[in-house]
N, C-alpha and C positions, 0 to 999 in steps of 0.2 A: 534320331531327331534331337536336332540341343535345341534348348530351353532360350526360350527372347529375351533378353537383360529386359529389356522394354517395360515388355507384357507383365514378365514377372514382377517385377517393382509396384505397377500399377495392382494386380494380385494380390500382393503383399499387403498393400495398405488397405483393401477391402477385407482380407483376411483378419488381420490384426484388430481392425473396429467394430467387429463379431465378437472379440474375447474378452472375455471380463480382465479386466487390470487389476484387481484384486486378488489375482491367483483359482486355482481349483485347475478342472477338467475337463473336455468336452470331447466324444466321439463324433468319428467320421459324421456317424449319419447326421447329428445334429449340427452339425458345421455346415453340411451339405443344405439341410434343410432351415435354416437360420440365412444363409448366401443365397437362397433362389427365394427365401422373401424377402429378403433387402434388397438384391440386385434385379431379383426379375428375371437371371438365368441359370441354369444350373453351373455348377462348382468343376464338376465333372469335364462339362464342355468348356468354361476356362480355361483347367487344366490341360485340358489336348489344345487348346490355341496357343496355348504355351511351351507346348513339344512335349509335356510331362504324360507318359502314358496310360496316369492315375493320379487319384486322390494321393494314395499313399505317398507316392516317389515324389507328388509335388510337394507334401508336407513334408516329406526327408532330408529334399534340398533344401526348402526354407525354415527348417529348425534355428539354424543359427543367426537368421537376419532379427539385427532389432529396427525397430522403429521408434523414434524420441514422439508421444502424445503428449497433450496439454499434459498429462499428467506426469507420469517418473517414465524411464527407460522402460519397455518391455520386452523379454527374450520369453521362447515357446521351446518348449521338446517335444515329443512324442515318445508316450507309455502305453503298455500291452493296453490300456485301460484306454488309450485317447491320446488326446493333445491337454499337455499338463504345462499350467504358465506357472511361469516363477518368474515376480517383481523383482526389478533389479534392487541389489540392497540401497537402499537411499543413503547419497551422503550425509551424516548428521550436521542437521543445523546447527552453525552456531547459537552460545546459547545468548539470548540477549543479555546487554549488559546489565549487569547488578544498578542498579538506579543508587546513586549515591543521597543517601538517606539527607530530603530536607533538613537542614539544623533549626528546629525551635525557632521564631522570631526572637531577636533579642530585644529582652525586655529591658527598658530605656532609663536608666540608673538615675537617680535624683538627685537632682543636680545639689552639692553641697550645698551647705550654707557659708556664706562670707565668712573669712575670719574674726572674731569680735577682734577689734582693735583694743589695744591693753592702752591705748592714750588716752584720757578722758576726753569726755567731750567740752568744747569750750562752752564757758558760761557766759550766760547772757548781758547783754554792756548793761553796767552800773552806775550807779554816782560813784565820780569821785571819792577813793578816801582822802583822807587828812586834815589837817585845820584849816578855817578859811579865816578865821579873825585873824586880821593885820597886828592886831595890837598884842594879840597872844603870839604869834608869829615871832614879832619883834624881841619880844621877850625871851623868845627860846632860840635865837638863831644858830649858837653855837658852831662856827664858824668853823673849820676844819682845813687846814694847809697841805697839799698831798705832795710826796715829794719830787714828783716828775716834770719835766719842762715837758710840755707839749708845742704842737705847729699846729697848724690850719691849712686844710692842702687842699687842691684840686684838681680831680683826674678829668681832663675832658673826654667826649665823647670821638670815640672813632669807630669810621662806620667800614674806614681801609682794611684793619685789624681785629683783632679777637683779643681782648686784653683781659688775660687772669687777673685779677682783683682779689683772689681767695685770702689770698695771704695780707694783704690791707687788709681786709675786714674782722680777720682774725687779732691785728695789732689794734685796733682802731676804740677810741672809747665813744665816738659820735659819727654816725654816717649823716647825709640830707642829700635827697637827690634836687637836683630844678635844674631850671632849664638848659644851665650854662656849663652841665655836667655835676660831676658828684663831689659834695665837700666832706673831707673826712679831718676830724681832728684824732691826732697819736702822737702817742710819745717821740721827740725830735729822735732819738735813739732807733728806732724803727723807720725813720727819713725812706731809708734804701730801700724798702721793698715798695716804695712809689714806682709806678709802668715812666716807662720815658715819657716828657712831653708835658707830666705832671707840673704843678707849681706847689710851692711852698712857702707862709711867712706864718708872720706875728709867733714868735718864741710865748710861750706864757706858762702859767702855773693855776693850776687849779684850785677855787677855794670851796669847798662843799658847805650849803647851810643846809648840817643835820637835822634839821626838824623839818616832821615829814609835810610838805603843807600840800595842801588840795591844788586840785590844777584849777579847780573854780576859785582860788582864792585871790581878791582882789588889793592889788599896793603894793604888794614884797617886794617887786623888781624894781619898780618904781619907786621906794623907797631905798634901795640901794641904788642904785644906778645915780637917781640927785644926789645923793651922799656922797658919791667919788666922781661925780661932774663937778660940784663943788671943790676938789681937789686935785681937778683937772686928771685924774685914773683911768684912761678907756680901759670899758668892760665888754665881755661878752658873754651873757646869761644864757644857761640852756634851762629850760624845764626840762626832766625827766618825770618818770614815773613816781617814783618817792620824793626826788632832794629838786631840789636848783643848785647849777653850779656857775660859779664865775669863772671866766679865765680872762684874767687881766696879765699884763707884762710882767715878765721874772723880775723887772726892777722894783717894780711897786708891789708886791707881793706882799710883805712885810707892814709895809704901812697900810695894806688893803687889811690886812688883820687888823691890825691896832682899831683903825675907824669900825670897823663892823662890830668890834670886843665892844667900845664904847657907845654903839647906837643900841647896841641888846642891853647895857647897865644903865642909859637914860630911859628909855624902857622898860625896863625892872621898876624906877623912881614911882610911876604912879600908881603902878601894882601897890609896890609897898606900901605906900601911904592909906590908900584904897583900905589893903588889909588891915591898917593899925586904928583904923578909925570904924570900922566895923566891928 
């Protein structure tokens, strides 16, 4: 009588759910009597529906069947002792990955401090220095001739181009900006590094009055300026910061001295007197 592929599969897996998965032992009888209170019939008469002519011979055929359960592979033998399981060896788990170690928060660096500037800081506006008496002024004008011929220039504005200037400013002894564009006075000798389109006049010479007078100080200009209107001399006075400077024509230069030598020695007159009577 051969055995029902069938039957026996269905066998098998009644069989199997009887044994402990965790390995050990179990005889016939307990097999037998573990299967007719699970199923309700005996093992015995399974096995003959099965064509197996016993217990035995049907556990001898199905030693080598596994069945995959929820849990790992199970394979059975049979020992003088019983039916002996052996777990199949489990594939070892990978091992989880090593957890790459949080790094620290990073603790958030203080922000430097500025550089101290090595520039001082600017001081706060002042009075003027210098003298403001006209009449001391007068007296100390000291008059100074410098030897360069200057011009009077102007670069206009363009808005077409990008015009370097660096090198004007670097010759230049007077910048002024307004509206009409930038007037620079330099030495006629440096003309050429005027931008195209520039203008150029009035040739002149500079005269410094070294005494340093206040910018509050009231007359100085205006008593030079009538002195060589008188003499018909156009002038043209800059205050600076320390001096005032004339630039009158290279022709008049000479006799621009002399008059100013002589308006500082009628000026000295009432000094001295002043003095001699005190």
């Amino acid at each position: 009588m051969m055995p029902k592929q069938r039957e026996v599969a269905a066998l098998t897996v009644k069989i199997l759910a009887l044994l402990p998965v965790d390995g050990g032992s179990v005889t016939e009888t307990a097999l037998e009597q573990a299967f007719e209170a699970s199923h309700g019939s005996s093992l015995r008469g399974e096995a003959h529906t099965c064509g197996f002519g016993n217990t035995r011979e049907m556990l001898e055929t199905l030693k080598e069947v596994k069945v995959k359960r929820t849990g790992p592979s199970v394979a059975y033998h049979l020992t003088e002792a019983g039916v002996q399981l052996r777990p199949k060896t489990p594939q070892p788990k990978p091992a989880p990955p090593t957890p790459t170690p949080t790094p620290p928060p990073a603790t958030a660096k203080p922000t430097p401090a500025p550089p101290t500037s090595s520039t001082p800081a600017l001081s706060p506006v002042a009075e003027p220095k210098g003298e403001t008496s006209l009449e001391a002024l007068l007296a100390s004008l000291a008059p100074s001739l410098g030897p360069e011929t200057f011009v009077f220039a102007r670069i206009p504005k363009r808005k077409d181009v990008e015009i370097d200037v660096s090198p004007v400013f670097a010759a230049a002894v007077m910048l002024f900006k307004e509206e009409g564009g930038l007037t620079v006075v330099l030495p006629i000798a440096k003309r050429d590094l005027l931008p195209l389109g520039s203008e150029s006049c009035f040739p002149c010479r500079r005269i410094t009055l070294t005494v340093q007078s206040s910018l509050t100080a009231v007359g100085l200009t205006a008593a030079v300026s009538n002195l060589l209107a008188l003499h018909e001399i156009p002038c043209n006075v800059v205050a600076a910061y320390h001096h005032d400077h004339i630039f009158v024509p290279e022709s008049n230069a000479k006799q621009t001295m002399n008059l100013l030598s002589a308006l500082k020695v009628q000026s000295e007159l009432p000094n001295a007197k002043r003095r001699r009577t005190e």
